[in-house]
C-alpha positions as CSV (number, residue, x, y, z in Angstrom):
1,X,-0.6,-5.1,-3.2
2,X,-2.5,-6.5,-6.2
3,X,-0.7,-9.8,-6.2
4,X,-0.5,-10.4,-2.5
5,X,-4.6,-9.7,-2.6
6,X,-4.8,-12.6,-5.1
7,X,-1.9,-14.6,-3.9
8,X,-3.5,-14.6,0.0
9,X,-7.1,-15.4,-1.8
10,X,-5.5,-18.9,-3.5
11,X,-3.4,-19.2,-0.1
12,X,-0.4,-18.4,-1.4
13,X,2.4,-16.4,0.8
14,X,0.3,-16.3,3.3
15,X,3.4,-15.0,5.6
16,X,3.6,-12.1,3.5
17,X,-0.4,-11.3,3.3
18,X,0.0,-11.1,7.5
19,X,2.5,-8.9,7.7
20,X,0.6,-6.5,5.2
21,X,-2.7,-6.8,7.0
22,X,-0.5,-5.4,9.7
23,X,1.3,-2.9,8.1
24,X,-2.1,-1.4,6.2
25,X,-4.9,-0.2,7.9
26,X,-7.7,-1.4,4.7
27,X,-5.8,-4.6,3.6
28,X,-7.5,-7.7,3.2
29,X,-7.0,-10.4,0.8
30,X,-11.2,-10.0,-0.2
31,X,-11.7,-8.1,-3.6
32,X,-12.7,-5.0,-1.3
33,X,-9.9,-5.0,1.0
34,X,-7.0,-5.6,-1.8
35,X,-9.0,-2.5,-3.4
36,X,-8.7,-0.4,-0.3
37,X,-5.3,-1.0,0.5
38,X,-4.3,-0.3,-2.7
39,X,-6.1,3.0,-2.3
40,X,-4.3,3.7,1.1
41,X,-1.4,3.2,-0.7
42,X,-1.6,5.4,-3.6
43,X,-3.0,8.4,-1.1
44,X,0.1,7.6,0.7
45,X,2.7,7.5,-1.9
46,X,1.3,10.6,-3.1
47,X,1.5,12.5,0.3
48,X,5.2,11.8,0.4
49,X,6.3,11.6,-2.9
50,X,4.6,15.9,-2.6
51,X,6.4,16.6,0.8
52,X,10.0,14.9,-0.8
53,X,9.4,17.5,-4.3
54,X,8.3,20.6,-1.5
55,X,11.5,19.9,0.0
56,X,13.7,19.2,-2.8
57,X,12.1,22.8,-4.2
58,X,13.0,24.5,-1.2
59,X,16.5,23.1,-1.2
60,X,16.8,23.8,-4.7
61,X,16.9,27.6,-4.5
């Protein structure tokens, strides 16, 4: 997310800067929204990656 924030501000893969503006709600290529989204991102990773280790504890009994 990092790169395509500072790829999409020199107007570089500019394909793939759309599709993540569309795929993440706080995304922007501005220094505030490549911040944001990587923030969404972490919160999310870290809501599934608990759920997959609750379930892979659960199946590991």
């Amino acid at each position: 997310m990092l790169l395509l924030g500072i790829f999409g501000t020199i107007g570089i893969y500019e394909g793939a800067v759309r599709m993540m503006e569309q795929w993440h709600l706080f995304f922007e290529p501005t220094i505030l929204g490549t911040a944001g989204g990587m923030v969404e991102a972490a919160v999310i990773s870290f809501v599934l990656t608990y759920a997959l280790i609750g379930l892979y504890n659960l199946f590991a009994r």
